[in-house]
Structure formats: structure tokens, C-alpha cells
C-alpha positions, 0 to 999 in steps of 0.5 A: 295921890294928888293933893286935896284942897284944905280951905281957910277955917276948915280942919282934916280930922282923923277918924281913926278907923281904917285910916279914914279923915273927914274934912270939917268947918267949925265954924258951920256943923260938924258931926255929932254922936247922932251920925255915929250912932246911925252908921252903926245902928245901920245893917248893911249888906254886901253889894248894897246900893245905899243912899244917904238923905241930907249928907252934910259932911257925908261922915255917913257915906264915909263911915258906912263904906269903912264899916261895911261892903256896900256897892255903892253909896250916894250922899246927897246934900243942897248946900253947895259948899258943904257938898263940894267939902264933902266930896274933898273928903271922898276924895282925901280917903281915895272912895271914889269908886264907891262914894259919890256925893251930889251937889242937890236939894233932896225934893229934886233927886229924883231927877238924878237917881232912879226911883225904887232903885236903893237896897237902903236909905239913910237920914240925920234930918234937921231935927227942929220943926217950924217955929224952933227958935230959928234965927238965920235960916241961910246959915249952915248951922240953920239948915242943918238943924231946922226944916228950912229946906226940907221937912220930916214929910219930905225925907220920909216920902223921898226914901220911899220912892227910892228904895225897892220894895223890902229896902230899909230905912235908918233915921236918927231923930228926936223922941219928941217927933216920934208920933209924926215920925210913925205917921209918916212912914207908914203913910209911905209905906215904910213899916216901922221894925226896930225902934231904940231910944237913946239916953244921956245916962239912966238917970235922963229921958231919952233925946235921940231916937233910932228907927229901921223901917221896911218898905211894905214890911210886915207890921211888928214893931221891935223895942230894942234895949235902951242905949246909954251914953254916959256913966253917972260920973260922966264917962262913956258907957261900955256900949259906947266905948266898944262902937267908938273902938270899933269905928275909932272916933272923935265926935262932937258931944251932941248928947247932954251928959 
């Protein structure tokens, strides 16, 4: 296999499932358990064609084609240089034939892809709105975090010109967006199936949400059970130890305990 490029401040984590690793800088952002959460919250099917909004450092296409059979799976991210590393990572785990990440602001990927041609869509979008405190908006973190280059309107009215008529949309958000969150996706036509709310521990409201959506579903509206993260005494929940059993990964702790 030819050598992969492994540039200055950047570190090759081993994901530990099915000999995956997942090239990262720690100075910009790295993934949390929220994309973790999301891989695994999504139903993919074999031989799907699946698109993935805002990739980062496409931990999400990564994981998705170790996790599932999924024909094809395209990561889409604007920020060039965490585009390009995204696609050393494909490169390094030899998902070429399946992955495929491009280098595009999300708004402008229809020019790329043909509408209405995804099984499934997938998003960890920035979770911070406009006037969340946002002091950089060229840095890496920034983007990631806040609406700098896209907002909540525009991920949610992107998938659904992408996905065919019954495709499923998977977004990880904040519970507070929630009301925005339902108002957009059925202004879209993206009915809302399958909702869990995550929470640090039973103690502690939840601060990560987790929606399906069906393009023209039927209305009705599933609240799955709770999630919890963490035991009392700060230790991983059963739940969670048997997804990162399954999925075999170090993450980033980007839930409070």
C-alpha cells in the first residue's frame, strides 16, 4: 500500500474496530461521542447510497462503511484542509472503492451530485447559532461549532434535495434547537420518525438529541428511550460500553459527566 502522508501536529488514531484509524489534529476539532452516537443511531441498508453533510474529519463515512454494507458513502466538508485529511484517512483504512470525500461548501453540492439520488443522509451540524459567543470565525474549531458557513436551514433543505422519495435523515443535535429542528424538517418534507434524547447521567437534562427522518413519511412521531452516558460514580453506562465495544473507540468526551 503506498504510504500515506502524516503532516506536522496531526496524530493516526486507532479506531479499533476492524483495524480502522482516523487521521486527526488536535489543535483544530476532533471527533466527539456525538458522531459516535450518530453512526450508531443510523439504519443503514445494504447497498445503500449514503451522503454525509459537513464531514469533518469523515469519522462518519468511516465508521458507517466498517459498521454497515453501504454501496457508497460520500463525505462532503468546505474546509479544504480537513477535507484533504479526511481523504488521507480513506486512503490509510484502503476505503477508496466505497468513501469518497469532497473538498465543497455543502450549499454548492448539488452541482456535484444528482438530486434525489441518496438512500440516506447523515449530519453532526455546527450546533451553535448566530450570536453563540463566536470569536474566530476562520478557525477550524468556529466552523465546526457555529453557523459560520452554513446554517440549521440549509443542512436540513440540502438533504432533502438529495435523498429519494422514502430516504432517511440522521442528525445529531442540541435539545435546545429542537423546535427549529421539527419546523424545518417537515417545512422540507422530511418527516420526523425516531427521536432520543441523550443525557450525561439520570441526574442531568439531556444536551444531545438524535432524529431519523423520512422523506414524505407518514406522520408519527417515535420517543425512543433515554440514553445515558455515564454512571453516577462517572463511569460509562452498560449502553454505552456495549456501542463502544462494538465500534471499538477512543473519543473525545464531549458530553459533561
Amino acid at each position: 500500500m503506498e504510504e500515506v502522508l502524516i503532516k506536522e501536529h496531526e496524530r493516526v488514531d486507532d479506531l479499533q474496530c476492524k483495524g480502522l484509524r482516523l487521521i486527526q489534529n488536535p489543535e483544530g476539532f476532533c471527533f466527539g461521542i456525538d458522531a459516535v452516537l450518530l453512526s450508531n443511531f443510523c439504519e443503514i441498508r445494504k447497498d445503500w447510497k449514503v451522503m454525509d453533510l459537513g464531514t469533518g474529519t469523515g469519522i462518519v463515512p468511516i465508521l458507517l462503511a466498517g459498521k454497515t454494507h453501504a454501496k457508497e458513502i460520500v463525505g462532503v466538508e468546505i474546509q479544504q484542509e480537513v477535507a484533504e485529511m479526511a481523504a488521507r484517512s480513506v486512503k490509510l483504512n484502503q476505503l477508496e472503492d466505497r468513501v469518497k470525500i469532497i473538498p465543497q461548501d455543502l450549499n454548492k453540492i448539488l452541482e456535484d451530485m444528482e438530486p434525489y439520488s441518496f438512500d440516506a443522509v447523515t449530519a453532526n451540524p455546527p450546533y451553535m447559532n448566530e450570536g453563540g459567543g463566536l470569536l474566530n470565525p476562520e478557525s477550524m474549531k468556529a466552523i465546526s461549532r457555529h453557523e459560520v458557513k452554513c446554517t440549521l436551514e440549509d443542512v436540513i433543505r440540502v438533504a432533502s434535495k438529495l435523498l429519494k422519495d422514502r430516504g432517511h435523515f440522521y442528525m445529531v443535535h442540541r435539545p435546545h434547537r429542537l423546535v427549529d429542528i421539527i419546523y424545518l424538517c417537515r417545512q422540507y418534507k422530511l418527516e420526523p420518525k425516531k427521536l432520543r434524547f441523550v443525557h450525561p447521567n439520570k441526574s442531568r437534562k439531556p444536551n444531545i438529541l438524535l432524529l431519523q427522518c423520512v422523506k414524505h413519511g407518514r406522520p408519527e412521531l417515535k420517543f425512543m428511550d433515554p440514553l445515558y452516558v455515564y454512571e453516577e460514580d462517572g463511569s460509562y453506562t452498560e449502553e454505552i460500553h456495549r456501542i463502544y465495544d462494538r465500534d471499538g473507540l477512543e473519543e473525545n468526551k464531549d458530553v459533561e459527566s
